[in-house]
Each structure stands twice: as structure tokens, then as C-alpha cells.
VOTILO-478478 format. One record per residue: residue number from 1; x, y, z of N, C-alpha, C, CB in turn. Coordinates in Angstrom, 3 decimals. Atoms other than C-alpha are relative to their C-alpha. Last residue first. Glycine has a CB too. Example, Ala and Ser with C-alpha at 12.3 -4.5 7.8 and 13.67 -1.06 7.14 Angstrom:
2
num->2 n.px->-0.820 n.py->-1.190 n.pz->-0.060 ca.px->13.670 ca.py->-1.060 ca.pz->7.140 c.px->-0.770 c.py->1.090 c.pz->0.730 cb.px->0.414 cb.py->0.462 cb.pz->-1.415 $
num->1 n.px->0.890 n.py->-1.190 n.pz->0.000 ca.px->12.300 ca.py->-4.500 ca.pz->7.800 c.px->0.900 c.py->1.200 c.pz->0.000 cb.px->-0.992 cb.py->0.027 cb.pz->1.246 $
This chain:
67
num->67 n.px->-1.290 n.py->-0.535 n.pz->-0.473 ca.px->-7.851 ca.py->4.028 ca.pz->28.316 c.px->0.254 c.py->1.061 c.pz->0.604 cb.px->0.698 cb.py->0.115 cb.pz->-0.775 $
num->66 n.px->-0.281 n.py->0.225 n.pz->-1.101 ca.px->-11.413 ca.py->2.901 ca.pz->28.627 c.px->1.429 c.py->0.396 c.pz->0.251 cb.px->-0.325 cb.py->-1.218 cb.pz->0.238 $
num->65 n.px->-0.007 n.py->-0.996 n.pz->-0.942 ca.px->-12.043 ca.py->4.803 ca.pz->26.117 c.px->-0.065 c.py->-0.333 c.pz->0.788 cb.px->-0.600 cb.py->0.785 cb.pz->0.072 $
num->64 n.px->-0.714 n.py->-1.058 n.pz->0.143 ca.px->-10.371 ca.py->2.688 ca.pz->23.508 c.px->-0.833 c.py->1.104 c.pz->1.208 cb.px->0.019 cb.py->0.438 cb.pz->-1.706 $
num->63 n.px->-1.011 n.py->-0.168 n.pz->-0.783 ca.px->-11.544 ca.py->-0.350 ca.pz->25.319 c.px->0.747 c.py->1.141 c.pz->-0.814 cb.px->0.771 cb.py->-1.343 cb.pz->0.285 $
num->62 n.px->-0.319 n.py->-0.353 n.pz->-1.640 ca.px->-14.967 ca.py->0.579 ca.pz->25.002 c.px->1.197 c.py->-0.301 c.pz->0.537 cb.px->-0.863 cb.py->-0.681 cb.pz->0.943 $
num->61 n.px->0.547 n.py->-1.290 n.pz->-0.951 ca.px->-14.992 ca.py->1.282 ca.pz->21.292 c.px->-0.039 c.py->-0.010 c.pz->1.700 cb.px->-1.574 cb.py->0.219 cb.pz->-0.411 $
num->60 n.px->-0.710 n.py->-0.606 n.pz->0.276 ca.px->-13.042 ca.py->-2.075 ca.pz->20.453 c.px->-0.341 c.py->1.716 c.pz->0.646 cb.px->0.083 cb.py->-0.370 cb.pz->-1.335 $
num->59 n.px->-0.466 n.py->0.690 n.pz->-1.383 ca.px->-15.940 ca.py->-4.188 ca.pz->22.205 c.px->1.949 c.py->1.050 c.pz->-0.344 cb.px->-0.082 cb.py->-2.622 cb.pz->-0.097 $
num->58 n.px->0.590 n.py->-0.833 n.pz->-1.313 ca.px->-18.458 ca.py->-2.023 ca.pz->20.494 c.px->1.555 c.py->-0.514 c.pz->0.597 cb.px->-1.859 cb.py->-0.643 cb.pz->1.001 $
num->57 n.px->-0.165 n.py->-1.648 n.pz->-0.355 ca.px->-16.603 ca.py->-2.483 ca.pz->17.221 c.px->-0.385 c.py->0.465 c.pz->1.092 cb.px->-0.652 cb.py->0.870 cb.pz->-0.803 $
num->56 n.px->-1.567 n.py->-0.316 n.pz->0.287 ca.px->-15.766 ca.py->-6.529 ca.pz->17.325 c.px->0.195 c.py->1.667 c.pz->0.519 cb.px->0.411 cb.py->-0.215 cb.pz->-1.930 $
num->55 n.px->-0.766 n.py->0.430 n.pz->-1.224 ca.px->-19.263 ca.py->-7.121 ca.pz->19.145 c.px->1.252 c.py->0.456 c.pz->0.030 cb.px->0.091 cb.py->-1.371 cb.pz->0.162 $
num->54 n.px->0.548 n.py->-0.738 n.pz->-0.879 ca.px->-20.941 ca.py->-5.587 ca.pz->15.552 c.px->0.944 c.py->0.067 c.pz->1.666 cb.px->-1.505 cb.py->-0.633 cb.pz->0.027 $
num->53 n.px->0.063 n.py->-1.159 n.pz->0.753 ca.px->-18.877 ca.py->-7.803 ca.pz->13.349 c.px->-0.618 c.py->1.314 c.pz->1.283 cb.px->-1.145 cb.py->-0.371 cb.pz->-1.491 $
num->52 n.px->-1.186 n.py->0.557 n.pz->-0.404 ca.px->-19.807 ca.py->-10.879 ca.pz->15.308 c.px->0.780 c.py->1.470 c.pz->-0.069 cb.px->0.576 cb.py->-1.343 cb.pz->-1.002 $
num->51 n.px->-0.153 n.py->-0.490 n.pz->-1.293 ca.px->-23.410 ca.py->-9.369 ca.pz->14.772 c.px->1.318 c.py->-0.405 c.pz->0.609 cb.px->-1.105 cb.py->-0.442 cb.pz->0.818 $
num->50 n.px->0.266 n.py->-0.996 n.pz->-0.266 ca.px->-22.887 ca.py->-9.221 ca.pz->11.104 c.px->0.014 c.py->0.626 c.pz->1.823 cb.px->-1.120 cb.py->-0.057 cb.pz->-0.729 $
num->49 n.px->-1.278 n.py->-1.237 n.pz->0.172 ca.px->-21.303 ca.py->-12.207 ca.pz->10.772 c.px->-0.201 c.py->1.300 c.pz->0.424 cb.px->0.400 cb.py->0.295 cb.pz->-1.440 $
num->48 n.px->-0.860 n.py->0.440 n.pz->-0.987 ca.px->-24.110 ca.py->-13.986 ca.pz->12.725 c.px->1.226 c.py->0.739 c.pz->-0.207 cb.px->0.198 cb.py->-1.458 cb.pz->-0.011 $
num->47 n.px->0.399 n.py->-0.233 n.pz->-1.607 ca.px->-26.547 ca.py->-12.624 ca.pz->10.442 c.px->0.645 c.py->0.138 c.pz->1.132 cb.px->-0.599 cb.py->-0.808 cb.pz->0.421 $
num->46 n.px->-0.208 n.py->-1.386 n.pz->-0.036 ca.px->-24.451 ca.py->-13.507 ca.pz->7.297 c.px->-0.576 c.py->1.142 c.pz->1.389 cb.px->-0.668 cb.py->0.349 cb.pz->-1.333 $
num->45 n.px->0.843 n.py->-0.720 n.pz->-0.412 ca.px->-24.106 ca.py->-17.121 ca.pz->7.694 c.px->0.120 c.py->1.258 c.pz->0.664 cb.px->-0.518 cb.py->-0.625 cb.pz->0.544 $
num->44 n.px->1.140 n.py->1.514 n.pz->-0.190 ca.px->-21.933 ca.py->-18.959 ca.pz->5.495 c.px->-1.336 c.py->0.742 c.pz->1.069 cb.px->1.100 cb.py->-1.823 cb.pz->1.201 $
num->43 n.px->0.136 n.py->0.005 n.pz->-1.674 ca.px->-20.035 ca.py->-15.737 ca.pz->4.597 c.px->-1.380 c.py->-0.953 c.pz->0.014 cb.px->-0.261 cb.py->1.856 cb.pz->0.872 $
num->42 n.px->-1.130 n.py->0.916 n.pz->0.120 ca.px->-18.791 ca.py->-15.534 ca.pz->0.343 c.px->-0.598 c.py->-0.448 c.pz->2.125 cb.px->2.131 cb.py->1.081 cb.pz->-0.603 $
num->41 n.px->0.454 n.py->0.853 n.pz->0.422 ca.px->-22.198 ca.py->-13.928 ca.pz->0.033 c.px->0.992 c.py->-1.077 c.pz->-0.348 cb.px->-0.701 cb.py->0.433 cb.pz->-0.828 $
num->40 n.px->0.299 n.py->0.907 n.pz->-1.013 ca.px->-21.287 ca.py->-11.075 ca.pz->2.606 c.px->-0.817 c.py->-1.148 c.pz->-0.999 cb.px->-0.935 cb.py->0.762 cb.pz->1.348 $
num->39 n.px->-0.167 n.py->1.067 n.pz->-1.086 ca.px->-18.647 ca.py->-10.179 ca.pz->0.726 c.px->-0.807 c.py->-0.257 c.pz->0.558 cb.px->0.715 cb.py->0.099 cb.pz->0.842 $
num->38 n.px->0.728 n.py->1.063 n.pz->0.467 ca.px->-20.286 ca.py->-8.451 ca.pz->-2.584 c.px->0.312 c.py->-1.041 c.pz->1.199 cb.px->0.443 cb.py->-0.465 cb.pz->-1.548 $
num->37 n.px->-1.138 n.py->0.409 n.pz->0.910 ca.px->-18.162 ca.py->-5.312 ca.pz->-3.007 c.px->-1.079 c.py->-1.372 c.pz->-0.057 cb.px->1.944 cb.py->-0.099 cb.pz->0.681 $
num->36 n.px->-0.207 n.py->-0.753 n.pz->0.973 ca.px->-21.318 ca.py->-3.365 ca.pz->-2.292 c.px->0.884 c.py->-0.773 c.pz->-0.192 cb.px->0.162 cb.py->1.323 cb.pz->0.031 $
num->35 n.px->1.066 n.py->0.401 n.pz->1.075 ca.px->-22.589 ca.py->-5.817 ca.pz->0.472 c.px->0.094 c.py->0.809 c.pz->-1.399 cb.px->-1.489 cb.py->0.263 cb.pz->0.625 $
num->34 n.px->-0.414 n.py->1.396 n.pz->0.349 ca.px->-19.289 ca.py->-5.594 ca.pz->2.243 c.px->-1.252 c.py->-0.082 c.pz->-0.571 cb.px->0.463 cb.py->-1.140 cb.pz->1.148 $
num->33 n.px->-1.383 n.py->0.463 n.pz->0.361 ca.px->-19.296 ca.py->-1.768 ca.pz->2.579 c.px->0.157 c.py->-1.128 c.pz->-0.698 cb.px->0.751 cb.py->-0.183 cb.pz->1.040 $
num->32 n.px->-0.223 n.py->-1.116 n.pz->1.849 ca.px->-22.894 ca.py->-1.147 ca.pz->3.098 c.px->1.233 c.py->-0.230 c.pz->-0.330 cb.px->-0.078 cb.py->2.044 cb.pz->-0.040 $
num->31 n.px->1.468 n.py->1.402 n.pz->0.450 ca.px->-22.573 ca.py->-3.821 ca.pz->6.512 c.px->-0.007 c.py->0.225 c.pz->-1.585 cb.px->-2.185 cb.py->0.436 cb.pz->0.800 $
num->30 n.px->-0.519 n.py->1.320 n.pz->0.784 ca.px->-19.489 ca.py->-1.954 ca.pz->7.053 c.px->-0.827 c.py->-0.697 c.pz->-0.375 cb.px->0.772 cb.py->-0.863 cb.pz->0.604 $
num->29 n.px->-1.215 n.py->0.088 n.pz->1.333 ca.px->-21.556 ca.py->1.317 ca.pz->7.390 c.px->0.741 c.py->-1.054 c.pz->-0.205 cb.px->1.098 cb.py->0.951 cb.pz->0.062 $
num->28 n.px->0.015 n.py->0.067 n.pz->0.970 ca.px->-23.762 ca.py->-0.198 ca.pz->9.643 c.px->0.199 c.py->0.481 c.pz->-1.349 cb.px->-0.440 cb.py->-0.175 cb.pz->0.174 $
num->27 n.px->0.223 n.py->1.271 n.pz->0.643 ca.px->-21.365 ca.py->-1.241 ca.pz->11.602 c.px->-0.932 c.py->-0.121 c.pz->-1.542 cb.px->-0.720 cb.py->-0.804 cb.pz->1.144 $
num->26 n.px->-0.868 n.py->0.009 n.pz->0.845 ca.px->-20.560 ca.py->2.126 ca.pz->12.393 c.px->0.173 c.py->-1.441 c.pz->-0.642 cb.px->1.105 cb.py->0.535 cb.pz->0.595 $
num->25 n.px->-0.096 n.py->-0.451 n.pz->1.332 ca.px->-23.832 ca.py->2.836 ca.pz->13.079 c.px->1.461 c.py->0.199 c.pz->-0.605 cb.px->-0.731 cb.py->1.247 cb.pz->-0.058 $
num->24 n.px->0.722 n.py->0.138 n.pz->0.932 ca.px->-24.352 ca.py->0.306 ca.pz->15.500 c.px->-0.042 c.py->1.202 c.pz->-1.312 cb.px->-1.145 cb.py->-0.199 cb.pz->0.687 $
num->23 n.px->-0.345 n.py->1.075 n.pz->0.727 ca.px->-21.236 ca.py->1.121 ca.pz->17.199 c.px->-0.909 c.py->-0.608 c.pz->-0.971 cb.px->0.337 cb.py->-0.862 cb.pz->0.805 $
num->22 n.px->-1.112 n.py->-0.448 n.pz->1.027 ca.px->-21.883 ca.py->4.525 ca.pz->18.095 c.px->0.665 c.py->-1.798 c.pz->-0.821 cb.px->1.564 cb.py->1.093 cb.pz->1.200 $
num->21 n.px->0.550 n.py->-0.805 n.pz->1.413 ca.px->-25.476 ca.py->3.576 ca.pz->19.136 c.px->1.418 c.py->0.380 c.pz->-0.710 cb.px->-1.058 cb.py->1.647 cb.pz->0.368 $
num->20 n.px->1.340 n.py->1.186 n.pz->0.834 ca.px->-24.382 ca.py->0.655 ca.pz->21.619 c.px->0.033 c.py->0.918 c.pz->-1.387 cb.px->-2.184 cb.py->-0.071 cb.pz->0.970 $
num->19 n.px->-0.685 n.py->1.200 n.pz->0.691 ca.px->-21.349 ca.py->3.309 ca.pz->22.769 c.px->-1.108 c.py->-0.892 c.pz->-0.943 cb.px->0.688 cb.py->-1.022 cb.pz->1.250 $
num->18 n.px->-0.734 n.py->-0.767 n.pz->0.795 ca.px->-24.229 ca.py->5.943 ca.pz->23.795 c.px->1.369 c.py->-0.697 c.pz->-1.026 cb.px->0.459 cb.py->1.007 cb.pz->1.014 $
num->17 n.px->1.309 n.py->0.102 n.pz->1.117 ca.px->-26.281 ca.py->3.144 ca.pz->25.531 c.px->0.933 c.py->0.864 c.pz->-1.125 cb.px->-1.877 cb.py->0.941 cb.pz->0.578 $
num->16 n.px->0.150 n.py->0.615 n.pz->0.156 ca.px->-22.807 ca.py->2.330 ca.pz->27.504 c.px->-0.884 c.py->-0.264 c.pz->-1.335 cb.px->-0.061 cb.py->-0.171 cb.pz->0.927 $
num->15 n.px->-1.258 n.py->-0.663 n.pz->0.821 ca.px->-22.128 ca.py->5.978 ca.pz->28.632 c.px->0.057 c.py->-1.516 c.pz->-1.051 cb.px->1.816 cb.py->0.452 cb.pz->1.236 $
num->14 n.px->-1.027 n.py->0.454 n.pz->0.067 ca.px->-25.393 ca.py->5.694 ca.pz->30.523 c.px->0.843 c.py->-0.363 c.pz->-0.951 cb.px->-0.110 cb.py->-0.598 cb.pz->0.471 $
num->13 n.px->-0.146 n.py->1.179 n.pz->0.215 ca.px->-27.836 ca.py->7.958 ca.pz->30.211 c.px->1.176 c.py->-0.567 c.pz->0.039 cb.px->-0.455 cb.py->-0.212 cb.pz->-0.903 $
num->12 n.px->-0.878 n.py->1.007 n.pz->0.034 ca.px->-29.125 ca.py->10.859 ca.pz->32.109 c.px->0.223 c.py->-1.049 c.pz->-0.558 cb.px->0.072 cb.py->-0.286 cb.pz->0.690 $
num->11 n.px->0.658 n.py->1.935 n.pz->-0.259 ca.px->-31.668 ca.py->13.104 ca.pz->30.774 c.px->1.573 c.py->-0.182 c.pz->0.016 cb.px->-1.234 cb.py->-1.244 cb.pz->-1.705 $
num->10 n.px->0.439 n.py->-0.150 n.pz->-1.232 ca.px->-31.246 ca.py->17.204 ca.pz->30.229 c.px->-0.423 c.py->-1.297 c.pz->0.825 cb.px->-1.024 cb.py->0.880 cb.pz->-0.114 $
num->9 n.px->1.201 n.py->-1.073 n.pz->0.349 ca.px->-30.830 ca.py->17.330 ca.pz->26.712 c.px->-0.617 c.py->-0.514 c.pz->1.256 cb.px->-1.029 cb.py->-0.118 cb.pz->-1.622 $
num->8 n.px->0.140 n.py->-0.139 n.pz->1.576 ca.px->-27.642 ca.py->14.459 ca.pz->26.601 c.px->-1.977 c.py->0.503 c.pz->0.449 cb.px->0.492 cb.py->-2.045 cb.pz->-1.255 $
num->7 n.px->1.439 n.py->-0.541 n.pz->0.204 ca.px->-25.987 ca.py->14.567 ca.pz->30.260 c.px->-0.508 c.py->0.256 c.pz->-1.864 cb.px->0.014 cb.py->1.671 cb.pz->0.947 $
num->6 n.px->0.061 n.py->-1.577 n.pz->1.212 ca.px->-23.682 ca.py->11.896 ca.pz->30.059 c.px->-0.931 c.py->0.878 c.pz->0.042 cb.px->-0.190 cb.py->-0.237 cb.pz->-1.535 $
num->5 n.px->1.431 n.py->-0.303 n.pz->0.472 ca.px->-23.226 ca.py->9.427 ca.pz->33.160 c.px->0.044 c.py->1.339 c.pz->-1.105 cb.px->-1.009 cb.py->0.381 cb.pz->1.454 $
num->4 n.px->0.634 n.py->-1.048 n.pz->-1.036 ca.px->-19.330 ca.py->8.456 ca.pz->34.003 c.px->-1.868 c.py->0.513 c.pz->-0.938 cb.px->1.533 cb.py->1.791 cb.pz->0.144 $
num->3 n.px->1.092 n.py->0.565 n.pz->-0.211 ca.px->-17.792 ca.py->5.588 ca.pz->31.865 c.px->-0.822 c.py->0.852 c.pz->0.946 cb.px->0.242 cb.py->-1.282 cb.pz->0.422 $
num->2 n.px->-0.686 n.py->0.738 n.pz->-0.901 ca.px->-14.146 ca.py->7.819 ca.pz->31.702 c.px->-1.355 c.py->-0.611 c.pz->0.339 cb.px->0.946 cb.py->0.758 cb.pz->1.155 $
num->1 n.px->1.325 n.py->0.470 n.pz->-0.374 ca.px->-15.751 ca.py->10.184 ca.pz->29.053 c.px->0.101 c.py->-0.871 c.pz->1.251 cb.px->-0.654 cb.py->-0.783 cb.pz->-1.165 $
């Protein structure tokens, strides 16, 4: 993908928005994850985890294809 423009159904977007959405839904599968065993009520504020959480996978997703 090397950050270059995607064509997705004839529209340009940047390789960026496409990351955003792959990370928001892999978050929110951990979100379902840790509210089924029960962790996010051991987490002083769960909001903040969540988007900490979120930052971790985008920011992991762009340096794996940045390689």
C-alpha cells in the first residue's frame, strides 16, 4: 500500500481513512473481548482506555505498513 491513494469504487481516499476504519473495528472487537471477561471494570476510566487502546492499533497498523 506504501501510503499512496486507494481507488475504492471509483473515489480517492487516503490510505489513512482506510487505516482509521481498520483499526476501529479491530478495537471494537477488543472492546467485546474485555467486556465479556469483565476487564473494563477493573480500568479507572474506561473511555480513555478504550481510546488509548484504539491509538495502540492504528499506531501499530501504520508502522506495519510502513515497512
Amino acid at each position: 500500500m506504501r501510503f499512496t491513494e486507494i481507488d475504492l469504487f471509483g473515489v480517492y481516499v487516503a490510505p489513512m481513512s482506510v487505516m482509521l476504519v481498520a483499526a476501529w473495528i479491530i478495537t471494537i472487537a477488543l472492546r467485546r473481548v474485555a467486556s465479556r471477561f469483565g476487564l473494563l471494570r477493573h480500568v479507572w476510566h474506561p473511555a480513555l482506555f478504550i481510546f488509548a487502546i484504539f491509538m495502540i492499533v492504528l499506531s501499530s497498523i501504520s508502522l506495519a505498513i510502513a515497512r
